[in-house]
C-alpha positions in Angstrom: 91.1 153.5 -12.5 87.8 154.4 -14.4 87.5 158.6 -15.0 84.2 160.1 -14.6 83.8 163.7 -16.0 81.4 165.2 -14.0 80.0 168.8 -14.1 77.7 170.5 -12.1 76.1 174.2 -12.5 75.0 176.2 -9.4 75.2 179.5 -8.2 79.1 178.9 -7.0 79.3 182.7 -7.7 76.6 184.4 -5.2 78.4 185.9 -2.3 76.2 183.9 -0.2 77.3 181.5 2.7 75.0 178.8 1.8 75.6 179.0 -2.4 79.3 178.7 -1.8 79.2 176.1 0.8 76.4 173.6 -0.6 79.1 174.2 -3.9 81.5 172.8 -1.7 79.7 169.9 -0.1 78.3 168.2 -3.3 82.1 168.6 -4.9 83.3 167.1 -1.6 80.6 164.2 -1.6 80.7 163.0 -5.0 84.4 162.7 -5.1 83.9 160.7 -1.9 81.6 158.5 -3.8 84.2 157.9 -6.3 87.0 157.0 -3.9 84.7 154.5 -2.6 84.2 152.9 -5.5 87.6 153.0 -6.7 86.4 155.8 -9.8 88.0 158.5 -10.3 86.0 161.8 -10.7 86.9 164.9 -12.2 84.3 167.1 -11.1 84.1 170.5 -12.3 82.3 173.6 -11.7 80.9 175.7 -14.6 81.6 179.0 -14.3 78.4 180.2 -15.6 78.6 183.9 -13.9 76.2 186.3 -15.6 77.2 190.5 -15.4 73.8 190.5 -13.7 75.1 188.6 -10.9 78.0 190.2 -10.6 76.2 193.2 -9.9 73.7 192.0 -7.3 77.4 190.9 -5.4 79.6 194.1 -5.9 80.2 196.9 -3.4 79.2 199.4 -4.4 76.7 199.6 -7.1 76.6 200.4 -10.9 74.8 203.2 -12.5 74.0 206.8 -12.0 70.2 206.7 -10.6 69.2 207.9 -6.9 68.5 204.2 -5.8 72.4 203.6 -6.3 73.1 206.5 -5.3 71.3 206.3 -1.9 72.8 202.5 -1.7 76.5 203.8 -1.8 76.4 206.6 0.3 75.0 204.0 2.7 77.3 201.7 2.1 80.2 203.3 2.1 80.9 203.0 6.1 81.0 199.8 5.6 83.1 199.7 2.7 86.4 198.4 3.9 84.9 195.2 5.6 82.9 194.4 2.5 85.8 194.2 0.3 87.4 192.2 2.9 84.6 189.9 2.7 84.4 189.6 -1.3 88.0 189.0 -1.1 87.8 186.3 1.0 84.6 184.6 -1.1 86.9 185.1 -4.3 89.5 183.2 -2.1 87.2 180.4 -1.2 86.0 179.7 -4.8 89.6 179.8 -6.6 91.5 178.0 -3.7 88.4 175.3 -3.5 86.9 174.2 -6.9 88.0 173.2 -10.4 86.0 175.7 -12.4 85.7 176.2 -16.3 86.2 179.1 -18.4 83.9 182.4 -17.3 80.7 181.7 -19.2 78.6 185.3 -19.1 75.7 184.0 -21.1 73.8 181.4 -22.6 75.3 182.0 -26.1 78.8 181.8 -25.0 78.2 178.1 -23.5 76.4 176.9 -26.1 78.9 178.1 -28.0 81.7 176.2 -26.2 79.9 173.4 -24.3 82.0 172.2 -21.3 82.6 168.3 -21.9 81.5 166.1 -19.4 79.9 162.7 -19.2 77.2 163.8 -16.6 76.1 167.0 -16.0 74.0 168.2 -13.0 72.1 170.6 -11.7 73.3 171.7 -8.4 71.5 172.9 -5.5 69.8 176.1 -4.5 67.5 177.6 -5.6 68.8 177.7 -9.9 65.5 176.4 -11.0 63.9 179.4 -9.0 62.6 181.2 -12.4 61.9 184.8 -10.5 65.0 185.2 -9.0 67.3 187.6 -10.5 70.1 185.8 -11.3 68.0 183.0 -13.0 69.0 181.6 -15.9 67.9 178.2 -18.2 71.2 177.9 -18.4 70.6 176.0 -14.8 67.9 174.0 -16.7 70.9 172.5 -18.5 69.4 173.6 -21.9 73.0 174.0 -23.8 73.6 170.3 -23.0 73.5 168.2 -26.0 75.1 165.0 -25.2 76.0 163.3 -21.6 73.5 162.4 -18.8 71.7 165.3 -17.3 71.0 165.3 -13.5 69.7 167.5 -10.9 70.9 166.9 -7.1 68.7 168.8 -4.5 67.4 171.5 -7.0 64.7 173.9 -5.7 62.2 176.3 -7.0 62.1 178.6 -4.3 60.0 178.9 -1.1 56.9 180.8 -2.8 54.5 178.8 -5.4 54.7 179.7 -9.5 52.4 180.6 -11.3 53.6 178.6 -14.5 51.2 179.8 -17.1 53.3 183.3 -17.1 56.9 181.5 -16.8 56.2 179.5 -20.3 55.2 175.8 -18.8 55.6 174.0 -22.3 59.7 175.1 -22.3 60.2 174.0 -18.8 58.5 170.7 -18.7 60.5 169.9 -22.0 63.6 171.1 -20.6 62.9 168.7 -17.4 61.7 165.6 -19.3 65.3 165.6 -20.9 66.4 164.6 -17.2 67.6 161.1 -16.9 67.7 162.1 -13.0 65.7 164.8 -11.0 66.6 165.4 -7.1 65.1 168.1 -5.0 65.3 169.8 -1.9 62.0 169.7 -0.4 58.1 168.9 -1.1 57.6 172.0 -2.9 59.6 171.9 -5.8 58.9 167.8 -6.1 55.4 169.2 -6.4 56.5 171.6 -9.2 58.6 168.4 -11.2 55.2 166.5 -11.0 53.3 169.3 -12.1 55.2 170.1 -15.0 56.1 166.4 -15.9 53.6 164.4 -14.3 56.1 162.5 -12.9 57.4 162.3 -9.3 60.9 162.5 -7.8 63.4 162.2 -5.6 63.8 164.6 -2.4 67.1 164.4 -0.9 68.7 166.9 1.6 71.1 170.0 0.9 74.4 169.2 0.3 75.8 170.8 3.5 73.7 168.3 5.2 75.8 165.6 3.3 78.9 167.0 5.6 79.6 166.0 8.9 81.0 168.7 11.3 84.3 167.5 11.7 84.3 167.9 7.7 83.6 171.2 8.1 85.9 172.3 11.1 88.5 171.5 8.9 88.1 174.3 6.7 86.4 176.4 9.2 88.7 179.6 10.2 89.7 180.2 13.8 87.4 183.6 14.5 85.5 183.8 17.4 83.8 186.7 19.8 83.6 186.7 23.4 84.6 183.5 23.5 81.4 182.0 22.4 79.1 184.2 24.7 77.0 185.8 21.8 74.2 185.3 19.9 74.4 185.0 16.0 71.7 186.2 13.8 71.5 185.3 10.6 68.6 186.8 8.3 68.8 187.3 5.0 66.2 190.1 4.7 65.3 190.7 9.0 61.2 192.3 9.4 61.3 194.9 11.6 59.5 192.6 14.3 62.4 189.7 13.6 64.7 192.0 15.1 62.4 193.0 17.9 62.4 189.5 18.9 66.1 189.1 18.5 66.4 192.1 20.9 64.0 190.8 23.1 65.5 187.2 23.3 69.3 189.3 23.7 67.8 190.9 26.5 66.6 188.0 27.8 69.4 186.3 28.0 72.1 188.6 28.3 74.3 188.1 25.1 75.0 190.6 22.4 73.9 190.0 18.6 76.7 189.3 15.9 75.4 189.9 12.2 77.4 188.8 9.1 75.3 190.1 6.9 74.7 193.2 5.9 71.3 195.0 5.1 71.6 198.5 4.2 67.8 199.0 4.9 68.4 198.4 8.8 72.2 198.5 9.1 71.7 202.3 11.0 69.0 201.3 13.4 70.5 198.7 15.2 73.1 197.9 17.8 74.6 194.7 16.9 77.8 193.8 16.6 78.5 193.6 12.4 81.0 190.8 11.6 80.6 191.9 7.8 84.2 191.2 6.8 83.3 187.4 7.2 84.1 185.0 4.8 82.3 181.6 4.1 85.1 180.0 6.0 84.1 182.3 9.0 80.5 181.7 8.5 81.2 178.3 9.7 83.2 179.5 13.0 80.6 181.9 13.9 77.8 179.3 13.9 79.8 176.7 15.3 81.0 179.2 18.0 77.8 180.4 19.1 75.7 180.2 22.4 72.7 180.3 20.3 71.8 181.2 16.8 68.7 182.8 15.5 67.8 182.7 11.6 65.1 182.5 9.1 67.7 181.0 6.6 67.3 177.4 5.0 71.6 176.9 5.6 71.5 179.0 9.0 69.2 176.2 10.3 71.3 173.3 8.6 74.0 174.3 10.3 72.9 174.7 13.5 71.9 171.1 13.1 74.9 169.9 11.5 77.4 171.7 14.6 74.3 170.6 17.1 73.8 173.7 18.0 71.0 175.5 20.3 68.9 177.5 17.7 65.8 179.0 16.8 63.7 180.3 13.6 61.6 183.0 12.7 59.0 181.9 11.0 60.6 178.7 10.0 56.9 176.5 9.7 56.1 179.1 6.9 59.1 178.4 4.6 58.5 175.1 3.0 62.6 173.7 2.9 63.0 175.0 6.7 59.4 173.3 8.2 60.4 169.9 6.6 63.5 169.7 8.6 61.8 170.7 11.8 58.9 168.5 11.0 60.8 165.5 10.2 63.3 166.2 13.3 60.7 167.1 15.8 61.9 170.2 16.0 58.8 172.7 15.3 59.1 174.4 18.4 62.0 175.5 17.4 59.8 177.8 15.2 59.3 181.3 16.4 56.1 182.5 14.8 55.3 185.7 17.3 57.0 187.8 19.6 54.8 186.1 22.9 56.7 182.6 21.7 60.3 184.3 22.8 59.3 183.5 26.4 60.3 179.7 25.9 63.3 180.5 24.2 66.7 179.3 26.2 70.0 177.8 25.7 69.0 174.1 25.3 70.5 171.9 22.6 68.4 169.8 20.4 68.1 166.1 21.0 72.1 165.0 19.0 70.3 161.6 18.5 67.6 162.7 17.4 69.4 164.8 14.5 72.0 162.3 13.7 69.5 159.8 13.2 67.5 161.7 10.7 70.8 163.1 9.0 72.2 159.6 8.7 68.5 158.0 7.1 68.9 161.3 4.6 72.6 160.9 3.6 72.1 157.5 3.0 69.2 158.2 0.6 71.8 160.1 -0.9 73.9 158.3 -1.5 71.9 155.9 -2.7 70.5 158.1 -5.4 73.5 159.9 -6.3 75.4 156.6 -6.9 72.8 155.5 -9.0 72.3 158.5 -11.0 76.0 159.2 -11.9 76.6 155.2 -12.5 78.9 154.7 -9.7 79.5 151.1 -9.2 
């Protein structure tokens, strides 16, 4: 059997549902690929984990300074379940995927490149240059022999202003692509800008998963027997969780959170869930009477389980409004607090999602075959 050495760099490392599980999914789908075509793939993750993104993930935070400070003592009631849950992402990521050496820079890689006969660019939002954890690392720029490929790569949700982010480095750095995916119509606009040429858009890799895939590494947690609502929000407004209170009220079902937020954790009343792991992540959603987010992967997997959900704001964010426009699905948008009055327990049309998943996995697969030189 042929052996194709594939590696792929992502953020693997966030303690983030969605980073940890699209990680999973492309690993999962590739090596499906393979099977099918009677390759053999050795996939591996880089381990490409900076000390600056080890920090953004810890407990409690580094250095002496009154932000920190103020963070901790906040924290600290929480402590115990936190731990918990960065135990059980460190868990996940040993237990689930073949990574390389820790790589804590860009000079240690290129020092040691990881061999490989394709290498690719992995989903999220790596090629996001404001985000903290960024890196050209995710660029692929210590790569200097094998294929390079990006699968589903995204800039971010907010436009660039490329004249301060040096322009000339990234469109060289992308023209060195023998294959660019990405996630949505803003960062294809971005590869065109900065190349002149267009590419492909293909979906998340958790959309590339079918529930039952999932439910088998889902774990077995559950509240109230499904008779909750789940929120997830990555940075809640004020008047998000108005609405989320509202809609509660409405309907009659308390509010499970996963996440926490130090900036509102004391001014709520919801019921915090924040020892959950990724494998949790995907019983709580999959659990749930209904689930409320403004998260790209809290609305794929609400469609992927078929469950009833809503999103603040969702026809503002550029990865979440194609989804719902190319479903149907934009009144699944909340966009003000009047709009909660339509809000109920409904599911989305199943055929309606299944059809649009199936026409985008099969343009995955399609690209993704072709890209890594599956036969």
């Amino acid at each position: 059997m042929k052996v194709k050495k594939v590696a792929v760099v992502t953020f693997h490392r966030a303690h983030n549902f969605g980073s940890v599980l699209q990680t999973y999914a492309l690993q999962e789908y590739v090596k499906e690929l393979g099977k099918e075509a009677g390759t053999d793939i050795e996939y591996t993750v880089i381990d490409f984990y900076t000390e600056e993104q080890e920090e953004l993930y810890k407990v409690y935070k580094s250095g002496i300074n009154i932000k920190n400070i103020i963070k901790n003592v906040f924290v600290s009631q929480n402590a115990k379940a936190l731990k918990m849950k960065h135990r059980k992402f460190n868990d996940f990521i040993s237990e689930n995927f073949n990574v390389t050496e820790r790589y804590r820079n860009t000079e240690e890689i290129k020092l040691n490149v990881p061999s490989a006969d394709y290498y690719i660019s992995g989903s999220d939002q790596i090629w996001n240059v404001r985000a903290k954890d960024f890196a050209d690392v995710y660029y692929l720029d210590f790569v200097n022999q094998g294929k390079k490929i990006s699968y589903a790569a995204s800039f971010g949700p907010l436009k660039i202003d490329w004249e301060q982010y040096d322009k000339q480095k990234y469109t060289q750095l992308l023209q060195e692509y023998n294959a660019i995916s990405v996630r949505e119509r803003g960062s294809a606009d971005n590869v065109e800008y900065l190349t002149g040429d267009q590419c492909s858009i293909n979906v998340d890799p958790t959309l590339l998963l079918v529930s039952e895939q999932w439910r088998k590494i889902q774990s077995d947690v559950d509240y109230k027997n499904g008779q909750y609502i789940l929120m997830y929000c990555l940075e809640p407004s004020k008047q998000q969780m108005e609405m989320a209170d509202a809609i509660s009220k409405k309907l009659n079902l308390p509010i499970v959170i996963l996440r926490y937020n130090n900036k509102n954790d004391m001014f709520n009343h919801y019921v915090k869930k924040y020892d959950s792991g990724p494998k949790d992540f995907l019983a709580y959603i999959d659990h749930a009477a209904l689930v409320l987010s403004s998260s790209f992967h809290g609305t794929a997997f609400s469609l992927i389980y078929h469950k009833p959900f809503y999103v603040f704001n969702g026809m503002k964010d550029n990865r979440i409004s194609s989804i719902l426009l190319k479903t149907g699905m934009t009144e699944r948008s909340l966009e003000c607090f009047e709009e909660i009055e339509r809000v109920t327990l409904d599911k989305p049309d199943d055929k309606v999602i299944e059809a649009l998943l199936n026409e985008e996995r099969n343009a995955s697969r399609m690209y993704l075959r072709r890209a890594l030189e599956i036969e």
